[in-house]
N, C-alpha and C positions, 0 to 999 in steps of 0.2 A: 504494500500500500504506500503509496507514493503521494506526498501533499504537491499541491498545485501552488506556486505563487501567486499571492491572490486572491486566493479562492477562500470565503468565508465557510462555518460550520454553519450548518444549519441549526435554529434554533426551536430546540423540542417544544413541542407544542406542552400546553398545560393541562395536567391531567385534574380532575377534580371541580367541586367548585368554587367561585373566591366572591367574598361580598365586596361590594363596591365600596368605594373609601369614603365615600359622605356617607354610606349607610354604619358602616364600622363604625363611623366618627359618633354619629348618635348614637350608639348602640352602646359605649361606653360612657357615654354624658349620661344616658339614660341610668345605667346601673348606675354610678355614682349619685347621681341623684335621688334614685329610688331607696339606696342604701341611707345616705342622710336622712330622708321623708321619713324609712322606717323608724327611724334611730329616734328620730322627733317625736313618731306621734307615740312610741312606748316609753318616752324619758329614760332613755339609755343617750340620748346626742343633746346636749342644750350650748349654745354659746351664752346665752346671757349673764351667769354666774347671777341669776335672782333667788335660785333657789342649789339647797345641798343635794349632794348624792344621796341621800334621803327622802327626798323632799319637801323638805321644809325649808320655809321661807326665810330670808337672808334679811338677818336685820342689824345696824349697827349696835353694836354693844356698850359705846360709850368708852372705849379703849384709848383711839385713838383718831382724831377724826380724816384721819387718811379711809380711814371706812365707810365715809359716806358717800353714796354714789347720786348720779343725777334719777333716777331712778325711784330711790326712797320718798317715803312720804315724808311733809314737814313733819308730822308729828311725831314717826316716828324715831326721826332726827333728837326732836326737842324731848322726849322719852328718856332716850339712851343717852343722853348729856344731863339730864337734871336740870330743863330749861323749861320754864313756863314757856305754853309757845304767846301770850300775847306780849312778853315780853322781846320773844325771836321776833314775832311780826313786825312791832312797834320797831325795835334796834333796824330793821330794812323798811321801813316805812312801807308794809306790806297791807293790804284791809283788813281790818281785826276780824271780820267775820270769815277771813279765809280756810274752806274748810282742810282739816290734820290730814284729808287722804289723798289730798293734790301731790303729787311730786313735785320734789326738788326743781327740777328742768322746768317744768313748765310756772314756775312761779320767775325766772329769770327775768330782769329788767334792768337796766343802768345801776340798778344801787345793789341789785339781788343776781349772785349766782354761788355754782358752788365752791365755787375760790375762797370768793368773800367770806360766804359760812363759814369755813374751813377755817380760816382766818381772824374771825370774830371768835367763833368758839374758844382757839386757841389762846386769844387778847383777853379773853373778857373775866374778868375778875368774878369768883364767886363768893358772896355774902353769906355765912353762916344767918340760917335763921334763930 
């Protein structure tokens, strides 16, 4: 058997069958997807960290206030620090009647977010009663 100068190899045909590459593509977004969805709806997958590998619900302890997240209610902020909230409200010029199970975030304004908190709690002198 003698090669030709030249002369290519023929290229074997494909045996079997092969999915197309945009169907492949879905077909693995798919599963990864489906794999997180399941993970979601049995509380085995959470990104939020609002709640423990238990499930119970994630509340500041009053530790230290690097634990409070935007997240949290004011109240239950003003709870786990030993802060009357009409006093929290009043120190951010907040409505007194603003109800404890608002979240942090959405209480945000020019004088109020959770830096500030963070930052107050830390300053603010407590008064034995």
């Amino acid at each position: 058997m003698s090669a030709v100068a030249g002369a290519e190899r023929p290229i074997p045909a494909r045996k079997g069958r092969h999915l197309p590459l945009g169907i492949y593509g879905m077909l693995v977004v798919g599963v990864f997807a489906g794999v997180i969805g399941l993970g979601s709806v049995t509380g085995t997958f959470q990104t939020s960290g609002r709640t423990t590998s238990g499930g119970e619900r994630v509340a500041p302890a009053g530790e230290s206030v690097t634990e409070i997240k935007g997240w949290m209610s004011i109240g239950e902020v003003a709870d786990a620090f030993g802060i009357p909230l009409p006093e929290l409200l009043a120190a951010f010029e907040l409505p007194a009647d603003t109800d404890p199970a608002t979240a942090v975030k959405d209480l945000e304004s020019e004088l109020f977010s959770v830096t500030a908190l963070r930052d107050w709690i830390e300053g603010r002198e407590v008064v034995a009663p």
